[in-house]
N, C-alpha and C positions, 0 to 999 in steps of 0.2 A: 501492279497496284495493290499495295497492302490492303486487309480487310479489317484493320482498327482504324476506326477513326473518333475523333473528337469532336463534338458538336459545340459553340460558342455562343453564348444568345447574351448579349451587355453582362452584364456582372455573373450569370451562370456557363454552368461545364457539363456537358455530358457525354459520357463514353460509350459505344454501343461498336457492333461488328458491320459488317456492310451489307455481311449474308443475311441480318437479321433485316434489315431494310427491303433488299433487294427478292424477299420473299413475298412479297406484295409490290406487286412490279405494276399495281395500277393507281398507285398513292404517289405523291409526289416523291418524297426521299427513294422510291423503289424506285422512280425513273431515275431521278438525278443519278442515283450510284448503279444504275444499270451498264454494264458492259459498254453496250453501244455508247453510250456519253460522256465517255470518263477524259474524252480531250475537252471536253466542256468543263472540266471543273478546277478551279482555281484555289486551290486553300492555302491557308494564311499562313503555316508552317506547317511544312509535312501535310500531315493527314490533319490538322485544324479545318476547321468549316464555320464561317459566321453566318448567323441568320439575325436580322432587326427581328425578333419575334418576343412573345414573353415567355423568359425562362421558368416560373413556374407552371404556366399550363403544357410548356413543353414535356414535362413530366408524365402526364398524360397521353401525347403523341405517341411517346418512345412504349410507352405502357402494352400501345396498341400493337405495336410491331412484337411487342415481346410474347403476347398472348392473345392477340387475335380478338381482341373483345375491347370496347369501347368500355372503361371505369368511372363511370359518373360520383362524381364526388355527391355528400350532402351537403348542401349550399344553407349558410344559415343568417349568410349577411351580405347586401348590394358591394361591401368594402371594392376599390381598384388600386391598382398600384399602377405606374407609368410602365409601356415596354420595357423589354430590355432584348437581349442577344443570347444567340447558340454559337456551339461550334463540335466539328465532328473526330476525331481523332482517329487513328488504322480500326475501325470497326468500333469505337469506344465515343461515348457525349459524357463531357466533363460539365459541370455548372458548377460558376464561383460568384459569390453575391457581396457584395459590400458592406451587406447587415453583420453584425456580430453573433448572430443567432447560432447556435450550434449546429454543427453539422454529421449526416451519417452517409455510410457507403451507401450504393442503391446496389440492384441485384447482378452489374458488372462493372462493378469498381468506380464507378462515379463518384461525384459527390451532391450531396442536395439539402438544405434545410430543411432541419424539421418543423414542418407548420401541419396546423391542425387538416387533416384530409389527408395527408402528405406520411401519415404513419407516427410522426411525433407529435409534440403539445406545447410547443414555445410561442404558439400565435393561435388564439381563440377562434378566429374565425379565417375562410381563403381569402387570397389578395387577388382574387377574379370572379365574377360573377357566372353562370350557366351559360348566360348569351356569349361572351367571350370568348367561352371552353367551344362554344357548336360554331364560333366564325373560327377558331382557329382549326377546328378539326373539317372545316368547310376547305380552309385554306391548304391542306395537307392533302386533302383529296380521297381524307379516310372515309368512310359508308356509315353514316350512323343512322339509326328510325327519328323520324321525328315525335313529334310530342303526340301528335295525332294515333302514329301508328303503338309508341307507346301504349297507348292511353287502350288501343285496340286488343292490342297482343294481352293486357292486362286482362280487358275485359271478356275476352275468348276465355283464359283462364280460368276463370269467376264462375262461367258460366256450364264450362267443362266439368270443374268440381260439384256445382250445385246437382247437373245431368245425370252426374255418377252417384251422386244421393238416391235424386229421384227414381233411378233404375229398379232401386230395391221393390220387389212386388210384394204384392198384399200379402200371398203368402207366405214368401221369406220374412216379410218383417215381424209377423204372428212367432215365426221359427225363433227368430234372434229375441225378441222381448223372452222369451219363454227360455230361451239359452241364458241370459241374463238373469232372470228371476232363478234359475234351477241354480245359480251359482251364489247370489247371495242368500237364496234357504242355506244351502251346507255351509256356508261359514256364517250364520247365524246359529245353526245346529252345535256348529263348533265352539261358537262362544257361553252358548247354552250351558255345554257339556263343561267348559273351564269354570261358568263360574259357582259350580257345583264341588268343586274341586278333586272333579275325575280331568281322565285323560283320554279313557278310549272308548268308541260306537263301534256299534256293527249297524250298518243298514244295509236291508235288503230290498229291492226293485224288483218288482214283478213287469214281464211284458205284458201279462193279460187283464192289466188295470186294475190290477188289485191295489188293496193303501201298503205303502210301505212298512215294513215292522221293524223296528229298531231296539237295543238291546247295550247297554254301557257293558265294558270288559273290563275287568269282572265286573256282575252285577252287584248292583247295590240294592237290598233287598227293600229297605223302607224305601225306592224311588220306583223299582219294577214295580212291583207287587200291590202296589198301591194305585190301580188303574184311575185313581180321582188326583192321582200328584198331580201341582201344577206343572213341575217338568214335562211331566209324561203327555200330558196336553196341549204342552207347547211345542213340542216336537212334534207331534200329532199332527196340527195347525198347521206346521210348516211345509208337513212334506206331503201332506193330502192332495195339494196341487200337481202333485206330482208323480202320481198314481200312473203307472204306464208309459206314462212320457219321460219319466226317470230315465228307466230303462233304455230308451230309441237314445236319449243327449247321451248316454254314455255309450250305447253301442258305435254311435258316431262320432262323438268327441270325447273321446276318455282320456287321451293323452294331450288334449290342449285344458280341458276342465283340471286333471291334475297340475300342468304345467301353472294356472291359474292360481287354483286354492297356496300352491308351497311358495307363491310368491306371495300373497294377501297374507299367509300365517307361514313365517317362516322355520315354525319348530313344527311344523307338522312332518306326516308319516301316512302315505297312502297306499294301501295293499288294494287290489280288488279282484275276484273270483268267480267262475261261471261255473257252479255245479251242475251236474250230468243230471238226467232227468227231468220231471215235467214238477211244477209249471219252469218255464224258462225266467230263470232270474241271476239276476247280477247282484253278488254281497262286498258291500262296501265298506274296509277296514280304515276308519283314521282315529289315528293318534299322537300327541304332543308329546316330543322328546323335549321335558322342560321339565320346569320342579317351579313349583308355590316358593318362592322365597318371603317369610312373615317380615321381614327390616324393609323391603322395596315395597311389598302392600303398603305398607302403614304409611311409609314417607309419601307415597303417590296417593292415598285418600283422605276423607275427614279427620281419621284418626292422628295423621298429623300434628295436628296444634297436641294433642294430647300428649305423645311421645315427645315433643320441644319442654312441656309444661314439667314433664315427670323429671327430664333430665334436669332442667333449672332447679327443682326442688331438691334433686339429691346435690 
């Protein structure tokens, strides 16, 4: 007995293997073409097989055997179309339809129209309804969940995810907010520092709670030296929170905190260093491989309309 056969269903064709059936040997097509039955089976030519069934939901059927999993379509409309017929060929299901609708291979040489669900887009909505699709896969003897256990398996989900929220304990969540805030200080500090138009800090972290001291490279003397700038205050501001606990986010996450910052800014540049000796501190080098271009300022701010005005007048 060959293992191609051809499936016939009124105006459809579908080609499939016998092995591919016969692997689920508790559906009906895995009994019919089971070894033991094959003086039971009658087909129409050769390896042809007719079934009165509907050739488009049979698409679905053969779906199952192919990959073990039940493909629910989106249903978007009650629409039906009348039966029609299968048939089976040496391991192969051909479908041929009477519509003119275009046609494509499926994924073993069959053939099948393209209708919306179906992979193409020549028919807006299916030509069968859900209840249909669950009497026909009733009729084939495949396993599906019903709507109930659906609706179950959904809600386990839901509830699993929410579970895995709520796990987080008081004090991990204190950890992560403070993870979170230490990482938009530095790229606040960072934006500080560009729109100054420097390029490079030095911050240093102390373990013993001391406030951060920071320092542009090179300095700029009217911003250091000036301990009333408002730069100078505003960095101040930002990294005060972060006195000691600087230190501990980086000792334990220094390589995701950078992995972070060079994706949020991606011309940055992050060195960082644990000098020897007391107090124990970590110095944080970042800087922007970029250049101030003065034509993309202008175009990107106010000054705009200015630069369109200057050009029309010349």
């Amino acid at each position: 007995m060959s293992d191609e056969l051809n499936e016939q269903m009124n105006n459809m064709s579908y080609e499939t293997f016998r092995s591919t059936l016969t692997a689920y040997p508790d559906t009906l097509l895995g009994i019919m073409f089971s070894e033991r039955n094959k003086e039971m089976l009658h087909p129409t030519n050769v390896n042809e097989y007719f079934f009165d069934r509907d050739g488009y939901i049979f698409r679905y059927i053969l779906q199952y055997y192919r990959t073990g999993q039940v493909h629910w379509p989106e249903f978007s409309s009650p629409y039906q179309v009348n039966n029609s017929s299968i048939d089976l060929v040496q391991g192969v299901t051909k479908t041929f339809t009477s519509s003119p609708s275009p046609s494509s291979n499926n994924l073993e040489g069959g053939r099948m129209d393209n209708l919306a669900g179906f992979g193409g887009t020549s028919c807006p909505t299916l030509p069968f309804t859900r209840a249909e699709l669950e009497q026909e896969l009733l009729f084939f003897l495949i396993p599906t969940k019903s709507d109930d256990d659906l609706i179950e398996s959904l809600l386990h989900e839901e509830t699993s995810s929410i579970n895995s929220t709520q796990s987080l304990t008081f004090a991990n969540k204190a950890v992560v907010d403070n993870v979170n805030g230490f990482l938009y200080a530095l790229k606040e500090v960072m934006y500080c520092v560009a729109s100054l138009f420097e390029k490079k800090i030095m911050i240093t972290f102390y373990h013993d709670r001391q406030q951060p001291i920071f320092k542009l490279i090179p300095p700029n003397p009217n911003i250091i030296v000036n301990e009333l700038a408002p730069f100078n205050e505003k960095i101040k501001n930002i990294l005060i929170p972060y006195a000691g606990v600087g230190y501990t986010l980086l000792m334990n996450f220094e390589n995701e905190i950078e992995a972070w910052m060079k994706e949020e800014i991606k011309e940055l540049k992050w060195t960082m260093e644990k000098p020897g000796g007391l107090p124990n501190r970590f110095v944080l080098h970042l800087n922007f491989n970029d250049k101030f271009l003065k034509q993309q300022i202008l175009k990107n701010s106010l000054l705009a309309k200015e630069v369109q005005a200057e050009v029309e007048v010349e």
